[in-house]
MOPAC internal coordinates of N, CA, C and O (Angstrom, degrees):
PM7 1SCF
backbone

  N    0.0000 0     0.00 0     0.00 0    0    0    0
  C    1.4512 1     0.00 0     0.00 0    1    0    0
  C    1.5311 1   109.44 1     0.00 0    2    1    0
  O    1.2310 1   122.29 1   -53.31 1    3    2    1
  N    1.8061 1   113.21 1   126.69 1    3    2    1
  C    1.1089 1    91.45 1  -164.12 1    5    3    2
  C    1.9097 1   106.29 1   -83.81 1    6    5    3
  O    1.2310 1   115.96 1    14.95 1    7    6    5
  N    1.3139 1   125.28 1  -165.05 1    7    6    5
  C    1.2500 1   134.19 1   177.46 1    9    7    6
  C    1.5623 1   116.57 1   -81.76 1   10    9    7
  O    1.2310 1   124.07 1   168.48 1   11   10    9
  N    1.2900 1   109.80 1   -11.52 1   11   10    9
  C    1.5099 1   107.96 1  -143.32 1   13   11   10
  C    1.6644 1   135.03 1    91.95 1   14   13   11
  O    1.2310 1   111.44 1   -47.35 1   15   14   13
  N    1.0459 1   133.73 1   132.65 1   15   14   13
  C    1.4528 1   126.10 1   140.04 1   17   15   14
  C    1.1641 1   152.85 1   -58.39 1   18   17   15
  O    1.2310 1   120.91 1   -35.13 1   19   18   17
  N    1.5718 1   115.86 1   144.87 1   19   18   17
  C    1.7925 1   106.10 1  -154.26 1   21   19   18
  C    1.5528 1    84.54 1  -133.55 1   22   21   19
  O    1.2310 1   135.30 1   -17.92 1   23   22   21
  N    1.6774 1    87.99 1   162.08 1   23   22   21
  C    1.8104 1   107.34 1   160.00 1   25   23   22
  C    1.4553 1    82.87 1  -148.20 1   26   25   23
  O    1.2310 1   133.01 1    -3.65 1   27   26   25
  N    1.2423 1    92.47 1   176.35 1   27   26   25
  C    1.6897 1   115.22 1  -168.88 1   29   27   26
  C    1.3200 1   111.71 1  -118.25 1   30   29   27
  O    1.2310 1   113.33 1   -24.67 1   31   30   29
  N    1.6503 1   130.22 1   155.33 1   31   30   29
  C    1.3766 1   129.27 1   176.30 1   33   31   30
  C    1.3789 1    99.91 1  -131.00 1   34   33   31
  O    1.2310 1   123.86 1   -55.34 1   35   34   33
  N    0.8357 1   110.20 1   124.66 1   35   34   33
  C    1.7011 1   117.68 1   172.76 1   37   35   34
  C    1.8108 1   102.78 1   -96.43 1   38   37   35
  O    1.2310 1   119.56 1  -108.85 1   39   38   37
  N    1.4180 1   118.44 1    71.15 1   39   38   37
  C    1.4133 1   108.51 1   166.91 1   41   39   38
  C    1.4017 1   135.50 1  -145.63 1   42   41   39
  O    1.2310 1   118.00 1     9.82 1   43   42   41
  N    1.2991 1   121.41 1  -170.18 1   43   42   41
  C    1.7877 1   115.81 1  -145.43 1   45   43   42
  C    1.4475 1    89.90 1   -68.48 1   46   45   43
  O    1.2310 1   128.44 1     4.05 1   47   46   45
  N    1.4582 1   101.35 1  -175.95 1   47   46   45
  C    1.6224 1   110.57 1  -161.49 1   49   47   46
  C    1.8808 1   102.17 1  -106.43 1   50   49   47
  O    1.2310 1   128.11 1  -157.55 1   51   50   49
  N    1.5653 1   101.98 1    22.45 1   51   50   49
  C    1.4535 1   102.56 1  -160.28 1   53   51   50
  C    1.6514 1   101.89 1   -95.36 1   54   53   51
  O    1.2310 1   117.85 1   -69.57 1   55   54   53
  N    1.3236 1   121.69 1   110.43 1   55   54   53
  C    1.3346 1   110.96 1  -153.26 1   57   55   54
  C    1.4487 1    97.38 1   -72.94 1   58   57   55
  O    1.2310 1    97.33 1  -145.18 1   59   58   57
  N    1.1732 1   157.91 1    34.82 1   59   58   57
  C    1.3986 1   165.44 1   156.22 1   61   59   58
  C    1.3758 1   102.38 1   -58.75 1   62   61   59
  O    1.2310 1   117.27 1   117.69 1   63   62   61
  N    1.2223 1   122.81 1   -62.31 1   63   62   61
  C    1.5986 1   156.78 1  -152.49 1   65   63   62
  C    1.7527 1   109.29 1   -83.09 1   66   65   63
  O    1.2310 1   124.26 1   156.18 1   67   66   65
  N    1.4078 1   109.43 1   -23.82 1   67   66   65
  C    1.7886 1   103.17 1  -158.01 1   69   67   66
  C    1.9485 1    95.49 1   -95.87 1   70   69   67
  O    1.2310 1   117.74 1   143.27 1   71   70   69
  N    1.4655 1   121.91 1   -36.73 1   71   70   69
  C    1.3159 1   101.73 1   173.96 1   73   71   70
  C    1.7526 1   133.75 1   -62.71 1   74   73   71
  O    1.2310 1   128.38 1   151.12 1   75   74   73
  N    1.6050 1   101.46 1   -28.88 1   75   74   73
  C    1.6166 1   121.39 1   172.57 1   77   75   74
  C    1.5712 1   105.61 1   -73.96 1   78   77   75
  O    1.2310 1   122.04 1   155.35 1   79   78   77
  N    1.1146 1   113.69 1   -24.65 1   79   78   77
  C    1.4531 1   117.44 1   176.96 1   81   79   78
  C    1.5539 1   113.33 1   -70.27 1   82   81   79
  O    1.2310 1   122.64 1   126.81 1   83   82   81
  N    1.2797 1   112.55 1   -53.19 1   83   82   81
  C    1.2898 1   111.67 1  -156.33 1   85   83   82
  C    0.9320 1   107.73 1   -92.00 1   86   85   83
  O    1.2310 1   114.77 1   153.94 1   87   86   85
  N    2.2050 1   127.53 1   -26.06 1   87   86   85
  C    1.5050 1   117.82 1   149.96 1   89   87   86
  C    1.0839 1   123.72 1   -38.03 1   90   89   87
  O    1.2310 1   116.38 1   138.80 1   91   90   89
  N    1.6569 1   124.48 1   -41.20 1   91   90   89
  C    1.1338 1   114.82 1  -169.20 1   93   91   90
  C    1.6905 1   122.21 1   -66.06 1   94   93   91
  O    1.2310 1   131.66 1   132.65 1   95   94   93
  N    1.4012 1    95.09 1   -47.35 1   95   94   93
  C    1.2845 1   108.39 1  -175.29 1   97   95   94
  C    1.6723 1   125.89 1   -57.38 1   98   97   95
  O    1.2310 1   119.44 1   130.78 1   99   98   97
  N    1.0781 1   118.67 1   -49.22 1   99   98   97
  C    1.7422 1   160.44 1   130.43 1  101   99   98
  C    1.5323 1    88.96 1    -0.86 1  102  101   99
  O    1.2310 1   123.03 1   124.71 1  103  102  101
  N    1.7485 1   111.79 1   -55.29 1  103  102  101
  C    1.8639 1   107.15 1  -158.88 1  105  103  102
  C    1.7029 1    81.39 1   -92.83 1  106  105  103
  O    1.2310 1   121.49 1   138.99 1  107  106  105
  N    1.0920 1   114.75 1   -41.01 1  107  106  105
  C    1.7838 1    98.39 1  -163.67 1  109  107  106
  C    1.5740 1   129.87 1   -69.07 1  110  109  107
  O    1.2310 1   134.95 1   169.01 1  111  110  109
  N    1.6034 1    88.69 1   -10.99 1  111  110  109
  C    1.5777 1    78.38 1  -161.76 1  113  111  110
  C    1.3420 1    77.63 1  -139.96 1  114  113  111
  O    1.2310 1   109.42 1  -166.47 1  115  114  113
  N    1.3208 1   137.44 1    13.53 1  115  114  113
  C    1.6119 1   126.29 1   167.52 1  117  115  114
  C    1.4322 1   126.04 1    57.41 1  118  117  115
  O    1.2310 1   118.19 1  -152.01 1  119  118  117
  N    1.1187 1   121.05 1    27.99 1  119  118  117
  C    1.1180 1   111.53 1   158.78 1  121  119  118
  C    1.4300 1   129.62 1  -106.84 1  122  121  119
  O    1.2310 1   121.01 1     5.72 1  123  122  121
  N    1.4549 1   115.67 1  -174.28 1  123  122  121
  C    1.2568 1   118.26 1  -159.79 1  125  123  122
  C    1.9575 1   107.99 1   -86.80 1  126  125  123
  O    1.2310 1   119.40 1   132.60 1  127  126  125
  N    1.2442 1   118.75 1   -47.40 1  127  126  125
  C    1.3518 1   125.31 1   167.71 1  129  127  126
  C    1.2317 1   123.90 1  -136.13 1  130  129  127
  O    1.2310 1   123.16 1   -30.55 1  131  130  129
  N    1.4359 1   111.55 1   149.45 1  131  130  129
  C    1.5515 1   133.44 1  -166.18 1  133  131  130
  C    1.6327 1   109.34 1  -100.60 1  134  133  131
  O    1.2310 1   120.14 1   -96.21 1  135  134  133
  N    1.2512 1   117.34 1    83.79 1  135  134  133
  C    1.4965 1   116.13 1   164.41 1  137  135  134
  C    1.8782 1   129.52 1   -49.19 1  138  137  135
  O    1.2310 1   128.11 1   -94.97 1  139  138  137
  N    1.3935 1   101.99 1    85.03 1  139  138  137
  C    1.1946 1    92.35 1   174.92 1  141  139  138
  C    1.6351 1   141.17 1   -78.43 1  142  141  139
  O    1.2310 1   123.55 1   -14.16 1  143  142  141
  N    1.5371 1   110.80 1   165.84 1  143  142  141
  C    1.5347 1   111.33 1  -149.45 1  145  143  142
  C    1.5804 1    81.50 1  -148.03 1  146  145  143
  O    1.2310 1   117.02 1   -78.69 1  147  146  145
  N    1.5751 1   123.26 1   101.31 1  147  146  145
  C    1.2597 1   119.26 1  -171.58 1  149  147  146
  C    2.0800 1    98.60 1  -131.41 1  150  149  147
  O    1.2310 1   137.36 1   -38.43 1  151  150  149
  N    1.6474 1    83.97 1   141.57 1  151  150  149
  C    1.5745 1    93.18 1  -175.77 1  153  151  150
  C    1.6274 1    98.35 1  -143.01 1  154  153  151
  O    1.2310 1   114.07 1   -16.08 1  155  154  153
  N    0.9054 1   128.83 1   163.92 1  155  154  153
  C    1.8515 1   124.72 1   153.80 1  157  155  154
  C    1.3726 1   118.85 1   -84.84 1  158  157  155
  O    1.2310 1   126.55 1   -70.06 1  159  158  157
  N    1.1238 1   105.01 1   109.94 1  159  158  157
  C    1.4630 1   119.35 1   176.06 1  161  159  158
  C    2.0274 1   108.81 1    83.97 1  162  161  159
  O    1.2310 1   128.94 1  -131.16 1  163  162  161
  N    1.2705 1   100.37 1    48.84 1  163  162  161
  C    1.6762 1    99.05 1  -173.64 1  165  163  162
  C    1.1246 1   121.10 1   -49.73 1  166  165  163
  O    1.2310 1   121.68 1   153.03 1  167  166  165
  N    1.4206 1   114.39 1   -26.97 1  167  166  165
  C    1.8012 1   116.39 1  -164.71 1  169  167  166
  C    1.9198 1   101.41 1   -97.65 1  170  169  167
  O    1.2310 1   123.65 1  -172.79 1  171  170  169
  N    1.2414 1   110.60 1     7.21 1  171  170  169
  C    1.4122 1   108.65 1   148.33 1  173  171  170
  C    1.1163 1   130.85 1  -113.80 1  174  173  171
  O    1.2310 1   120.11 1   170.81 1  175  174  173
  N    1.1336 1   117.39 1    -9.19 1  175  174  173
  C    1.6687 1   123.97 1   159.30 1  177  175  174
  C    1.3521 1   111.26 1   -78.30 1  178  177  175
  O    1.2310 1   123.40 1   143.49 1  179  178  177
  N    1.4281 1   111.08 1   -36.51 1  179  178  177
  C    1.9525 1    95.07 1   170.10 1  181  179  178
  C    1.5411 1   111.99 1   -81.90 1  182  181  179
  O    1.2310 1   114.07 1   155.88 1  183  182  181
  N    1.4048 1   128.84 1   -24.12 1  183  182  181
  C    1.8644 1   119.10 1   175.91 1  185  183  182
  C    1.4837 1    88.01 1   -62.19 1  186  185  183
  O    1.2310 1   113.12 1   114.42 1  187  186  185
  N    1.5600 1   130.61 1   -65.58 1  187  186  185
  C    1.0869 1   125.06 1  -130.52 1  189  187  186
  C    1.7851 1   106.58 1  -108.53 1  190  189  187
  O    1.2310 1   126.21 1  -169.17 1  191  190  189
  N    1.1027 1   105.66 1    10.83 1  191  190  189
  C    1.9459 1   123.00 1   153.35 1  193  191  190
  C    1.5940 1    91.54 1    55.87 1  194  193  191
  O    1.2310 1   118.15 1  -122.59 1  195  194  193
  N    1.3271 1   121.12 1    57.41 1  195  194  193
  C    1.4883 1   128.31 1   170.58 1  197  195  194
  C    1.6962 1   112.71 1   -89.30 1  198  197  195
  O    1.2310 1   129.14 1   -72.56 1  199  198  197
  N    1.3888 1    99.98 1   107.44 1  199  198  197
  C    1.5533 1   107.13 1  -168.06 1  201  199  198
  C    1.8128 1   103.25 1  -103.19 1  202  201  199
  O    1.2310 1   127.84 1   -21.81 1  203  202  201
  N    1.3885 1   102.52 1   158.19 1  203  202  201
  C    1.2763 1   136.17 1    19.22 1  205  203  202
  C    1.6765 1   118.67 1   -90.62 1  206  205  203
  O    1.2310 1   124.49 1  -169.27 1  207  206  205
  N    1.2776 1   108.99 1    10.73 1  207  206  205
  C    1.8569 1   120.57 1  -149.79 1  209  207  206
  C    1.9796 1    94.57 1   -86.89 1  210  209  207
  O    1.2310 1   125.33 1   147.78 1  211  210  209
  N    1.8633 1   107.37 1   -32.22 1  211  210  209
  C    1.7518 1    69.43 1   174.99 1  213  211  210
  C    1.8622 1   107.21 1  -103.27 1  214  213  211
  O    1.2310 1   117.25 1  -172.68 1  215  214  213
  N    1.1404 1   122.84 1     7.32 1  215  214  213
  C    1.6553 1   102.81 1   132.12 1  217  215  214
  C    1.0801 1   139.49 1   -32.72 1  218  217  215
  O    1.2310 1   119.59 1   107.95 1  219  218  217
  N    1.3542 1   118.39 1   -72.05 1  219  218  217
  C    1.3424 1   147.73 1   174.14 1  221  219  218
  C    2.2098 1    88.62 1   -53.91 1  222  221  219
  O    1.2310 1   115.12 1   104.41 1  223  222  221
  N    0.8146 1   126.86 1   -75.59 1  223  222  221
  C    1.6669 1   101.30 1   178.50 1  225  223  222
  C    1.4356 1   133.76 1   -52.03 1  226  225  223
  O    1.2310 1   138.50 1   156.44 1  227  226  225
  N    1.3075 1    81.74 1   -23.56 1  227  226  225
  C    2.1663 1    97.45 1   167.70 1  229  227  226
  C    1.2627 1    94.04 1   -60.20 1  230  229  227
  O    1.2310 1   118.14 1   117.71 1  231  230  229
  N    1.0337 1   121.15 1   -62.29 1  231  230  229
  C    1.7116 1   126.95 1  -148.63 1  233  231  230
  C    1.3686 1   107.78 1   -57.42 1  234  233  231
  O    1.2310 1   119.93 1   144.03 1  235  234  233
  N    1.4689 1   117.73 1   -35.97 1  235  234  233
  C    1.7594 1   147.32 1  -149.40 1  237  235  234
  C    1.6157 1    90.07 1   -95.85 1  238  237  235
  O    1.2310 1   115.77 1   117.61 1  239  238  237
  N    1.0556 1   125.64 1   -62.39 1  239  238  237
  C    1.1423 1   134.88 1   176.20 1  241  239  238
  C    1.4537 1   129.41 1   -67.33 1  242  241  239
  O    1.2310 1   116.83 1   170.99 1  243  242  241
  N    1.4236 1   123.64 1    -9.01 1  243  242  241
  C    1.4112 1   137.58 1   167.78 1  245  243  242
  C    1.5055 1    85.85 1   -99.36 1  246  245  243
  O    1.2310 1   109.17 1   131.29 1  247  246  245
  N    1.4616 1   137.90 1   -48.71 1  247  246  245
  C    1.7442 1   115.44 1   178.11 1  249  247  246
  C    1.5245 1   114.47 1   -39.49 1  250  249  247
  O    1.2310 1   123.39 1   128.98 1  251  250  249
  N    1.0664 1   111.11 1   -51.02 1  251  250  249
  C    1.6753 1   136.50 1  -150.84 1  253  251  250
  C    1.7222 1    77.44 1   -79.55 1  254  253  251
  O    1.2310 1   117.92 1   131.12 1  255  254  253
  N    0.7197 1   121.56 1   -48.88 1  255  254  253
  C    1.9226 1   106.53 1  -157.09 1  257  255  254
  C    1.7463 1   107.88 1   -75.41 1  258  257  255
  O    1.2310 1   128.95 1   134.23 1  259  258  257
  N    1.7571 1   100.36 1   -45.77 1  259  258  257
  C    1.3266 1   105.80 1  -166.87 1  261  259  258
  C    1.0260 1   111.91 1   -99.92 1  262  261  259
  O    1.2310 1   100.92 1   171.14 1  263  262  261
  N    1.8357 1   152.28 1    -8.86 1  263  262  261
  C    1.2090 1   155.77 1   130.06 1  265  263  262
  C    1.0802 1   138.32 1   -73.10 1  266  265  263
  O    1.2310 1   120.08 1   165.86 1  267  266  265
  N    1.8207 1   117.46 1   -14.14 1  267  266  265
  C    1.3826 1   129.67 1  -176.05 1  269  267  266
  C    1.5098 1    93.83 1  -110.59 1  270  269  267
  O    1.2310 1   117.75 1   150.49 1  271  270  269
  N    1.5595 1   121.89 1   -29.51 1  271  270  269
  C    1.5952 1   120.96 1  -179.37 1  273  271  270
  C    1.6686 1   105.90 1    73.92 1  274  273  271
  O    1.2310 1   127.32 1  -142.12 1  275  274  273
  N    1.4404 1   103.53 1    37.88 1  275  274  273
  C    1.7545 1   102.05 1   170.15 1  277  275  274
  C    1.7385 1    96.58 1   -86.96 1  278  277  275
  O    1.2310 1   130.99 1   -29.31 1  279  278  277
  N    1.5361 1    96.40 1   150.69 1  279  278  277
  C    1.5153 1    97.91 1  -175.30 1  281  279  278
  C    2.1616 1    86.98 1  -146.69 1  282  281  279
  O    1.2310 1   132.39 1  -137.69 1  283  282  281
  N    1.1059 1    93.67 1    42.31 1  283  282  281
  C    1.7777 1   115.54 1   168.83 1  285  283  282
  C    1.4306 1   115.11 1  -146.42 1  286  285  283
  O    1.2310 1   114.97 1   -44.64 1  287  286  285
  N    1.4207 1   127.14 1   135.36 1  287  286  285
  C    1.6243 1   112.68 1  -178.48 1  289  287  286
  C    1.8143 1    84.36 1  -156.48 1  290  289  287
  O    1.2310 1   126.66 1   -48.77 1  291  290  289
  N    1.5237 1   104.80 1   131.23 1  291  290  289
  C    1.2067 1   110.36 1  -155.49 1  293  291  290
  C    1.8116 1    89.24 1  -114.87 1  294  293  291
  O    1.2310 1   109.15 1   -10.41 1  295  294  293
  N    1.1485 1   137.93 1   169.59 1  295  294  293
  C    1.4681 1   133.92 1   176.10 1  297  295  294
  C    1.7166 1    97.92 1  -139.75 1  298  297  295
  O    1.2310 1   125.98 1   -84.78 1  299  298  297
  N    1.0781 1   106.11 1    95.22 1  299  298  297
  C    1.8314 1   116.96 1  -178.42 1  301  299  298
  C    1.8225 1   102.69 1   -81.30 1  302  301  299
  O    1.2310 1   134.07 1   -59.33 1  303  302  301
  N    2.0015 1    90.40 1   120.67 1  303  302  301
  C    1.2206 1    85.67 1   171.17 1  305  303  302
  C    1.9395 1    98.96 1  -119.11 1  306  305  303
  O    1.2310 1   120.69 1   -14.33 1  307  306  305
  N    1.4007 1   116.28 1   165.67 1  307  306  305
  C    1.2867 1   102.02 1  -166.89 1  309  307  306
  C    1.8793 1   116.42 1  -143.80 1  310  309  307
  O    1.2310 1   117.76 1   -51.70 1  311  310  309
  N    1.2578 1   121.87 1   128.30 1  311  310  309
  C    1.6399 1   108.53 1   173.09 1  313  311  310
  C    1.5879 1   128.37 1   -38.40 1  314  313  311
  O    1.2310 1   119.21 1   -51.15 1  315  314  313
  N    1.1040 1   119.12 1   128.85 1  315  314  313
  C    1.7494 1   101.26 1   175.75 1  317  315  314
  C    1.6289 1   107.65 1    93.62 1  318  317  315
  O    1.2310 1   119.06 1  -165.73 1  319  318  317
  N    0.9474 1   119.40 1    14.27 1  319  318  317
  C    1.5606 1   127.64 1  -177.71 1  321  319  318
  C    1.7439 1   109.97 1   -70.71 1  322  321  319
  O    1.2310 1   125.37 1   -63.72 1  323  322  321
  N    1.1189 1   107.29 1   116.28 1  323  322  321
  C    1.7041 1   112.45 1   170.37 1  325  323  322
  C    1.2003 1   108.92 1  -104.47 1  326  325  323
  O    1.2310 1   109.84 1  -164.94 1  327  326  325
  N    1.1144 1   136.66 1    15.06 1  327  326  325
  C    1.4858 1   142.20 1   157.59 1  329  327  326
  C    1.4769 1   126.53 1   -80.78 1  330  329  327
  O    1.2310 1   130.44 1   146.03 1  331  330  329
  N    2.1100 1    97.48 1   -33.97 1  331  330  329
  C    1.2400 1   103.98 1   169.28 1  333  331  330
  C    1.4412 1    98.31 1  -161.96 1  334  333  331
  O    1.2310 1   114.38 1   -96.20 1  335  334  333
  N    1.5195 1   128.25 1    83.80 1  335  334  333
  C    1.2904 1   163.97 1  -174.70 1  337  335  334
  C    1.6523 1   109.96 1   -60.83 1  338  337  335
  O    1.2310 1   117.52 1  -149.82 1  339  338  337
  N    1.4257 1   122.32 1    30.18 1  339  338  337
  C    1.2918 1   142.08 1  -164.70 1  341  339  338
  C    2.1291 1    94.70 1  -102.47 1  342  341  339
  O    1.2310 1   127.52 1   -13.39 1  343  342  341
  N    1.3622 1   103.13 1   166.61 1  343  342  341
  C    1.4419 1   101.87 1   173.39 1  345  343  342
  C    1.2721 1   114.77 1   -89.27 1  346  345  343
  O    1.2310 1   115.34 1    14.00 1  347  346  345
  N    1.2261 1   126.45 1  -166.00 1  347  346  345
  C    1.8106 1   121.51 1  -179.45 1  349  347  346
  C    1.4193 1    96.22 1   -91.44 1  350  349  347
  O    1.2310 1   114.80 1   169.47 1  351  350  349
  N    0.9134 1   127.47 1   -10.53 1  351  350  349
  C    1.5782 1   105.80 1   171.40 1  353  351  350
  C    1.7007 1   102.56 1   -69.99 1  354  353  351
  O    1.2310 1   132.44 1   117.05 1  355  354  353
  N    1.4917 1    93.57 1   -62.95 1  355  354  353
  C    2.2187 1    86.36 1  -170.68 1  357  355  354
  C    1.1981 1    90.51 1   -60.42 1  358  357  355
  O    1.2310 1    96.65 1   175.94 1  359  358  357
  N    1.4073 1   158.92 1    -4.06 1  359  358  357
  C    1.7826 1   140.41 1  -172.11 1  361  359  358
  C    1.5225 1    86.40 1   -54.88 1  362  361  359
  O    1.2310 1   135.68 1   109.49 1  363  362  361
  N    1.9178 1    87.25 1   -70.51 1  363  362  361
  C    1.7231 1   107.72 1  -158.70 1  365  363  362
  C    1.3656 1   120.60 1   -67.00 1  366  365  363
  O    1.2310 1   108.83 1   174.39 1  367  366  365
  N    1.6838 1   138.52 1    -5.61 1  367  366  365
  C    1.3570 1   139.00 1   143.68 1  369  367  366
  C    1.2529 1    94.08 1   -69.77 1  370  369  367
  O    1.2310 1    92.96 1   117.98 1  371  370  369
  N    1.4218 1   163.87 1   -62.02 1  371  370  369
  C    1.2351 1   134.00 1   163.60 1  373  371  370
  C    1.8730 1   130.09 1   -14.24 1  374  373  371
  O    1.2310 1   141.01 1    99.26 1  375  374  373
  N    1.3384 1    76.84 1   -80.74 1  375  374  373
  C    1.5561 1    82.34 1  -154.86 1  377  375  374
  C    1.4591 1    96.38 1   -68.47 1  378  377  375
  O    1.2310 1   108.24 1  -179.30 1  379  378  377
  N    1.3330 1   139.59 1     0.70 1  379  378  377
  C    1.1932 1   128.02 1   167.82 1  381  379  378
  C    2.0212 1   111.66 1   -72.46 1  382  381  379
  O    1.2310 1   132.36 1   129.40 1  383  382  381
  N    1.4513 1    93.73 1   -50.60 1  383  382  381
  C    1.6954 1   106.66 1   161.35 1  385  383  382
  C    1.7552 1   104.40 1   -26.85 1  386  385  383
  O    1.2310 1   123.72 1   112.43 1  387  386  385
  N    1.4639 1   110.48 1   -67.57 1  387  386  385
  C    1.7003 1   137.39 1  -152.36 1  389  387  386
  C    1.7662 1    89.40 1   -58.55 1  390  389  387
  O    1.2310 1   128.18 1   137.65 1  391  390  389
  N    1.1226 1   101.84 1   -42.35 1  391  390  389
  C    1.5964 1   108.49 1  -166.09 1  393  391  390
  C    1.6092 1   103.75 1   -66.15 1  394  393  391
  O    1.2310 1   126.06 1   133.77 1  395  394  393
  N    1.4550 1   105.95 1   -46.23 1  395  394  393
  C    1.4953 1   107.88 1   173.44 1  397  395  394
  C    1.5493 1   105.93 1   -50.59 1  398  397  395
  O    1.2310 1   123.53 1   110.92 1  399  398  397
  N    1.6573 1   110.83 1   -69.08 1  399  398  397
  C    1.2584 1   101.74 1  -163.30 1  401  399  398
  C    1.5149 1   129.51 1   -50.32 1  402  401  399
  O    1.2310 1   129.19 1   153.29 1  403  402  401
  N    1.6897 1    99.89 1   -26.71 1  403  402  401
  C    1.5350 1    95.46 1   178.73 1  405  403  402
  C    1.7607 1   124.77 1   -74.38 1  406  405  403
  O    1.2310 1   138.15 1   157.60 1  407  406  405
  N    1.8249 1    82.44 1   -22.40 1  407  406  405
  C    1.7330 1    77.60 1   176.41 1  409  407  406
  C    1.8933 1   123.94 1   -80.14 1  410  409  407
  O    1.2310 1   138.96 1   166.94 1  411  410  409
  N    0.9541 1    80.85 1   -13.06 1  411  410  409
  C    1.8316 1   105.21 1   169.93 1  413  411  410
  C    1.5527 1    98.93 1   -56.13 1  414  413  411
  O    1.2310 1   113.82 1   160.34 1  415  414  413
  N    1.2444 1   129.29 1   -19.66 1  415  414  413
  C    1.3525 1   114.58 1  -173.90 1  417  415  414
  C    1.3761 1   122.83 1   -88.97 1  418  417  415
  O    1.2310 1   127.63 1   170.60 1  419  418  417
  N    1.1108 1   102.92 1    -9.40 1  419  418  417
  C    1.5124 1   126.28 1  -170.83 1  421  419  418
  C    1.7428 1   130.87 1    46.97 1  422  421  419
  O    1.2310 1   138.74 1  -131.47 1  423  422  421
  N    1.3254 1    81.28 1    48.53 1  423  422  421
  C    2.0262 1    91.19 1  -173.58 1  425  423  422
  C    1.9839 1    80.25 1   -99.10 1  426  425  423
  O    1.2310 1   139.22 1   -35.53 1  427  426  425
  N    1.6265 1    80.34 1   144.47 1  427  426  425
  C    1.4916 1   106.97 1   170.97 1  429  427  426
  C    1.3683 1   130.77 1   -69.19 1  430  429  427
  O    1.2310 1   122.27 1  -128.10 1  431  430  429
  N    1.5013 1   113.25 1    51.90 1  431  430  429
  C    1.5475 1   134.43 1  -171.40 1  433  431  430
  C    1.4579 1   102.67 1  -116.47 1  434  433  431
  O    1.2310 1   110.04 1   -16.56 1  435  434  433
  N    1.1606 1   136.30 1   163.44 1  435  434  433
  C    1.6973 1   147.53 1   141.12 1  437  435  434
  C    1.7029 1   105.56 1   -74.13 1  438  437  435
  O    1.2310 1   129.59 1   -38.37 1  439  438  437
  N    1.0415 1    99.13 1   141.63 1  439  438  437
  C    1.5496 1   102.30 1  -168.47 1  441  439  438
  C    1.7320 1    92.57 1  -126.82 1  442  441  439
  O    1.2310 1   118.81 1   -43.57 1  443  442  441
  N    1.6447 1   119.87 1   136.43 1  443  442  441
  C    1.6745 1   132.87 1   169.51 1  445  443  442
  C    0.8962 1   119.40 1  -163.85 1  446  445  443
  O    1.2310 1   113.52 1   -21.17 1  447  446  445
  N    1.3077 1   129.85 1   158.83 1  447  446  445
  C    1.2652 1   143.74 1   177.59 1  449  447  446
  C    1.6049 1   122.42 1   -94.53 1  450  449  447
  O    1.2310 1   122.88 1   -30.41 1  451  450  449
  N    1.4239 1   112.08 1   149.59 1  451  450  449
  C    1.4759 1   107.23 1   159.21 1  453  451  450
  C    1.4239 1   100.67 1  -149.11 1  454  453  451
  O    1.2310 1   122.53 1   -13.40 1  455  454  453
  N    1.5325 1   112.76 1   166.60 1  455  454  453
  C    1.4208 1   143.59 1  -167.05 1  457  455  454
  C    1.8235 1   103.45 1  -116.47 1  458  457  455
  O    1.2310 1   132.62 1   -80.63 1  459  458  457
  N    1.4300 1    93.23 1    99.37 1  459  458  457
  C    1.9681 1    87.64 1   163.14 1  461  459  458
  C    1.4643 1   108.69 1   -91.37 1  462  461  459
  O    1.2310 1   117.32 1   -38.35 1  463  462  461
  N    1.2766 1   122.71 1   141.65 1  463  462  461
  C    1.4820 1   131.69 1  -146.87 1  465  463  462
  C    1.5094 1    95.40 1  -113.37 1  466  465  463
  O    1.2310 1   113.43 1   -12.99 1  467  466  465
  N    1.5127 1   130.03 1   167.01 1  467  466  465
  C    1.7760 1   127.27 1   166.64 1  469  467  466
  C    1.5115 1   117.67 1   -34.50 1  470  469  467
  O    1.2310 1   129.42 1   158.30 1  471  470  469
  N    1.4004 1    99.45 1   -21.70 1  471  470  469
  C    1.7202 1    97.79 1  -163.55 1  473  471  470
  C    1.6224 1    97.45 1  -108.49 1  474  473  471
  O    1.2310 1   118.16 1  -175.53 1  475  474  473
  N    1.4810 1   121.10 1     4.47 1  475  474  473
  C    1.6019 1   105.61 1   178.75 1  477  475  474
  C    1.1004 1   129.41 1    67.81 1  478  477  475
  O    1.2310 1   128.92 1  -148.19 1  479  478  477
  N    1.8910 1   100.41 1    31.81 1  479  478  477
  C    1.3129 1   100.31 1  -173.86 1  481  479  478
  C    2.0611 1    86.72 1  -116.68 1  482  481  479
  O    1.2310 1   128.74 1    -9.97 1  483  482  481
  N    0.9791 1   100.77 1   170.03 1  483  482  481
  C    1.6060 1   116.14 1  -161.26 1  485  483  482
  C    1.7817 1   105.69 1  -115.57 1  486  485  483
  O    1.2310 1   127.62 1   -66.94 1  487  486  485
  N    1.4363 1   102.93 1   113.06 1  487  486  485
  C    1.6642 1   104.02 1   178.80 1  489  487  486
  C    1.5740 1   105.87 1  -135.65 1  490  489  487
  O    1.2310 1   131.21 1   -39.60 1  491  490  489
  N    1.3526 1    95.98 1   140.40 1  491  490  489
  C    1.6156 1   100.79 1   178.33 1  493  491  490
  C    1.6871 1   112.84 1   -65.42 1  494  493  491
  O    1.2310 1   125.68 1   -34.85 1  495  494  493
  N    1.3645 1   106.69 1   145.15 1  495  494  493
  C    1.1082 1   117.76 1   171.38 1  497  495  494
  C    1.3859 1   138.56 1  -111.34 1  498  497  495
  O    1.2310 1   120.10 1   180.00 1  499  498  497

């Protein structure tokens, strides 16, 4: 029996953000569950390599890839963020950075971004 299918969310810890997230993800890439990977303000801890916390998402995110078999890993950046209180311009020079760094790791996933907007709606970035 299998387990199900996973993709991964790499996002903030602001529970506003995790139900629009995981619909989205859930419809895009069809699978059955969304392994979450929650920090405050994630897409500046991965541009700006603030340890020990993006270890600790390496680590979370090599579970999710190589025991859960997600081969999707999404990096949620979001409006209203008190984790990282920057405008959407620095979000998205972030999380574009974040996207690099995660693909730098070389786990066998697709790695992208999205933007949840004032209204909690979810757009690729």
């Amino acid at each position: 029996m299998s387990h199900g299918t996973f993709a991964t969310q790499i996002n903030c810890m602001d529970g506003r953000t995790q139900e629009p997230a995981l619909k989205w993800i859930k419809e895009k890439f069809g699978v059955d569950y969304v392994d979450n990977i929650t920090e405050p303000g994630p897409d500046k801890i991965l541009a700006q390599g603030i340890q020990p916390n993006l270890d600790s998402i390496k680590a979370r995110a090599m579970i999710s890839v190589y025991k859960h078999g997600s081969r999707n890993i999404v990096i949620v950046a979001h409006h209203d963020c008190a984790g990282n209180p920057v405008c959407k311009k620095e979000h998205a020079d972030m999380v574009h950075k974040a996207v690099e760094v995660v693909r730098s790791w070389g786990l066998p996933a697709s790695v992208q971004s999205v933007w949840i907007d004032r209204n909690w709606h979810v757009k690729e970035i």
